[in-house]
N, C-alpha and C positions, 0 to 999 in steps of 0.2 A: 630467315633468321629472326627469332624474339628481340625485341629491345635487350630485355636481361642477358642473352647471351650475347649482345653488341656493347654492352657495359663492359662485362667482363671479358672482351677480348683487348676493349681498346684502354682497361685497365694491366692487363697479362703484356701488353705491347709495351707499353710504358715503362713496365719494371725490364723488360728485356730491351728497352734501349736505354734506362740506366744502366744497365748491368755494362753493356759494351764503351758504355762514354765514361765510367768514373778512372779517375787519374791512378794509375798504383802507385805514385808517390804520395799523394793524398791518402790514400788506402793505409799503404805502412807509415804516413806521420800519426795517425788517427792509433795506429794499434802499439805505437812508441809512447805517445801518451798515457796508454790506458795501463801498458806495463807497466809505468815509471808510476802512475796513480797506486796500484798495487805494491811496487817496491817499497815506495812513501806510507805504505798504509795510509794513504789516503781514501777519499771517497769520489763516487764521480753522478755530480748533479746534472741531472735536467731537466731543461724547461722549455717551454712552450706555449701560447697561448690559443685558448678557441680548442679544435679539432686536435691542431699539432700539440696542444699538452697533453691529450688523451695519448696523442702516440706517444708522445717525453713518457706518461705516466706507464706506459707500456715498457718500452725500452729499459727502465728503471727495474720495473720489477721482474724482468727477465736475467738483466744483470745482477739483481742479488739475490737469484736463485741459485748463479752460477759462481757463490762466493766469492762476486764486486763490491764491496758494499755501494751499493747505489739511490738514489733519493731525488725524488722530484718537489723542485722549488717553485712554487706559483710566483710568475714574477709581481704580482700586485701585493701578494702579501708579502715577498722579501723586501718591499718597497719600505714596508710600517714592522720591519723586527726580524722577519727570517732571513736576513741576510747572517744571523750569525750562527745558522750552521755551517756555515761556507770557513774555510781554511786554507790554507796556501798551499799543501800537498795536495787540495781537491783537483777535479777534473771538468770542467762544465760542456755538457753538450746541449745546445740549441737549435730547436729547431723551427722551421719558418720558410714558408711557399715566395711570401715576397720577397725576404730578407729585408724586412724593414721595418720588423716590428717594433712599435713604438716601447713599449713595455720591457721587452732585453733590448732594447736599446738604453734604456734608462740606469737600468741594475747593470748591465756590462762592466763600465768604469768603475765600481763599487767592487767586485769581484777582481777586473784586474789589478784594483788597487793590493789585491792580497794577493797577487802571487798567482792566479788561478789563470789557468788557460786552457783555452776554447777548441773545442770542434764543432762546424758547425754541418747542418743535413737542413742543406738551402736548395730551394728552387729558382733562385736570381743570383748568377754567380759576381756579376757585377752591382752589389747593393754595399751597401752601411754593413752589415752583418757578415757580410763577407770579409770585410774590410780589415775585421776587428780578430777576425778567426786564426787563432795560430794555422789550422788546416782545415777544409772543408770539403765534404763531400755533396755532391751535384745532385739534387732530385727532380731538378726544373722537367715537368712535363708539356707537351704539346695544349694540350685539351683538358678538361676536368669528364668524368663518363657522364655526369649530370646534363643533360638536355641544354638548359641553362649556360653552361660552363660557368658555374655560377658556387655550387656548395661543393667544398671540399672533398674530394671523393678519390681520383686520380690520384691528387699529392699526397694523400696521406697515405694513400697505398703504396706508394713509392716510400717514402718518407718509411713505413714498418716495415717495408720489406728491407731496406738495408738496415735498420734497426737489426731485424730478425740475422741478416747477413754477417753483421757484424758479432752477433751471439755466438754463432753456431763458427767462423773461424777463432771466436776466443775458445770455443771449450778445444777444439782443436793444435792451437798454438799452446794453452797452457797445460795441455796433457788432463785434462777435465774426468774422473773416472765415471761411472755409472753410480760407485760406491760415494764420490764423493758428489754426484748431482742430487742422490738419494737424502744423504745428510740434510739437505735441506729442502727437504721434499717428505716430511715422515708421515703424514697424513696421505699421500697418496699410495697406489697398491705398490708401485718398484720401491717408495722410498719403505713402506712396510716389509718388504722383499730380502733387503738390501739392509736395512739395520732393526729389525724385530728380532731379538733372540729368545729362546726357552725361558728363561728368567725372567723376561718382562711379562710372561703372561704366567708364569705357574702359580698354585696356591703354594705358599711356605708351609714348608714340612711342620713348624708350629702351630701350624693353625688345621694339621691335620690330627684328627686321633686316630691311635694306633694301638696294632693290636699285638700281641702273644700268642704263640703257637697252641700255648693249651687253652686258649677261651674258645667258649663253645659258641653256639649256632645264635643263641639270644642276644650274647653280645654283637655279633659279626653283623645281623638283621640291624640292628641298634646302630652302629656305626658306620653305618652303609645307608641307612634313609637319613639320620639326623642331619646331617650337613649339604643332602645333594650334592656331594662332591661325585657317588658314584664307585666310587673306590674306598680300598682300606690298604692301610703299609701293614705286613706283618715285620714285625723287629725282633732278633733274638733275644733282648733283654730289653729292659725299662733304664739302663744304665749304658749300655752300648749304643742302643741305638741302632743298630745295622740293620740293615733291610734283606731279607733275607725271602719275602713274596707280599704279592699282590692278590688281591681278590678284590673282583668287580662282581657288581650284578649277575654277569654271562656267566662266572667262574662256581656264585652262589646255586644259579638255577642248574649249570651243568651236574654239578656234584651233586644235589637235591635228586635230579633225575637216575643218575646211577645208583646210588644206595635208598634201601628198602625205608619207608616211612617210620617205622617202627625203632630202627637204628638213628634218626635224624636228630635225635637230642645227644647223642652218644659223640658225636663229629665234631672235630676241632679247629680249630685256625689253618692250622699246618695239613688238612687233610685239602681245604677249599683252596687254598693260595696255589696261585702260576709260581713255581720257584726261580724260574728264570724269565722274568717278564723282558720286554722290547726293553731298553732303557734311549735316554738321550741326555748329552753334556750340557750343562746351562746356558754355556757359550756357545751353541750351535744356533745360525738362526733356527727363527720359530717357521721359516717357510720349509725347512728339512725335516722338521716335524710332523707337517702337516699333511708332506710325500707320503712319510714311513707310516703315519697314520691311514690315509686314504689306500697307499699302491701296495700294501700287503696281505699276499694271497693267501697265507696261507689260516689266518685269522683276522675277524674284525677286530681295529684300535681303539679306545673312544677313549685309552687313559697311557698316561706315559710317567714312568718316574721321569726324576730329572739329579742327574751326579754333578757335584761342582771336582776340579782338577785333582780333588783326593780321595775318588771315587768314594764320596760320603752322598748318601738321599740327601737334597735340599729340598725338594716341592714335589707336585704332583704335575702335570699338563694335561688339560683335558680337550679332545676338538671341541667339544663348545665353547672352550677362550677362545681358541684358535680361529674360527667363525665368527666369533663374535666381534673378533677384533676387525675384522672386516678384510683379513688374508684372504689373498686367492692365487690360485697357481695357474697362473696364464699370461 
């Protein structure tokens, strides 16, 4: 057996004999708090010094991924002024291997003087920090996997894993959706998934020109390269507005290729336009877009009008927003 894999076993042991020792009264005082921090529209701090702030810092922004608001307090600077993010509907979790660190030892009574009460994710259940914990949960482990026993390595893996433990039954108990993990997550590909709709990527039908059934092939050429858009809307009038077809590039070369050269100045709008193009509603996401674009057999897409709820043209959609926006369907 490698060292590294006697690391990680005798780290993987450690969270599975937390798992069997933490109290479930402890367990549901900890998630009675965290609901009542959210009833109050409160917030819920933590802190931690050294390694275990890294975990605080961790824990923090896992919870206000999951619409806690949550925030990690360095206790040396709430020492000199950030103590006044802190409020009485807050929440504080702290964490700490000895349970005796001098630094939330210090800031403790400052915070309960407002009202604020503690959970703590200790490894010394008989310390100071215990003492002061409305409830706490156990991380105490045997050994540290460092050689040494010496750098934190062991307790903070414990220490994240019920961090982590504690995430994953919140999204559970408060009915957590995909749709609402995504909300706060848009930059990634489910939260793109999950709230990217047609509308956020189209070009506005203003900013497209457009054409008339009887304009001929100069304009159509003209309208089609000048904007790299790729498309053109045909509209039955300049006063209505209704869209009545589309001509892309594919629509221009097809029609080019059926009629004789000779006739190709003769051809109008309404001979090159698709009359019934693919369409898609603004409100749809843009990931159902990018389906009906890609999985349709029986022609390539590479353009999509877009209707708003009064089946009026609002924009265009092209897969190069859609790509570009960095969708993908997987």
């Amino acid at each position: 057996m490698s060292a590294l894999t006697n690391c990680l076993l005798i780290e993987a042991k450690a969270i599975a004999n937390t798992a069997e020792k933490l109290d479930n009264h402890q367990v549901e005082a900890t998630f009675k708090l965290l609901k009542s921090c959210v009833k109050s529209r409160g917030k819920l701090i933590t802190s931690g010094v050294g390694k275990s702030g890294i975990v605080a810092r961790k824990i923090a922004a896992t919870f206000s991924s999951l619409g806690l608001t949550s925030l990690y307090l360095n206790p040396l600077d709430a020492l000199h002024g950030d103590l006044g993010i802190a409020e009485s509907d807050d929440v504080a979790l702290v964490i700490s291997n000895s349970g005796e660190t001098r630094e939330i030892l210090e800031i403790a009574p400052h915070l309960k003087r407002r009202g604020i009460k503690f959970i703590g994710i200790l490894g010394n259940r008989n310390s100071s920090l215990q003492e002061i914990c409305d409830t706490f949960l156990d991380s105490s482990v045997d050994r540290e996997s460092c050689p040494l026993n010496l750098a934190p390595t062991t307790s903070t893996s414990v220490a994240l894993a019920i961090g982590d433990a504690l995430a994953a039954v919140w999204i559970e108990r408060q009915n957590i959706s995909r749709i609402d993990f995504a909300t706060n997550h848009p930059a990634g590909n489910l939260g793109k998934k999950l709230t990217l709709k047609t509308k956020d990527l189209m070009i506005p039908i203003k900013k497209i020109k457009y054409l008339l059934p009887e304009m001929g092939i100069t304009q159509i050429i003209e309208y089609l390269t000048k904007d790299g858009i790729g498309a053109c809307c045909v509209f039955d009038s300049s006063a209505t507005k209704k869209l009545i077809g589309l001509i892309t590039d594919g629509d221009l070369r097809r029609t080019l290729e059926r009629n004789d050269p000779q006739k190709w100045s003769t051809l109008k709008a309404k001979t090159f336009m698709t009359s019934d193009p693919i369409i898609i509603k603004e409100e749809e996401l843009a990931i159902e877009a990018l389906r009906l674009m890609e999985n349709n057999r029986k022609k390539s897409i590479s353009v999509l009008p877009v209707y708003d709820c009064e089946s009026k043209c609002t924009g265009l959609l092209r897969l190069h927003d859609l790509i570009q926006s960095g969708l993908k369907d997987y």
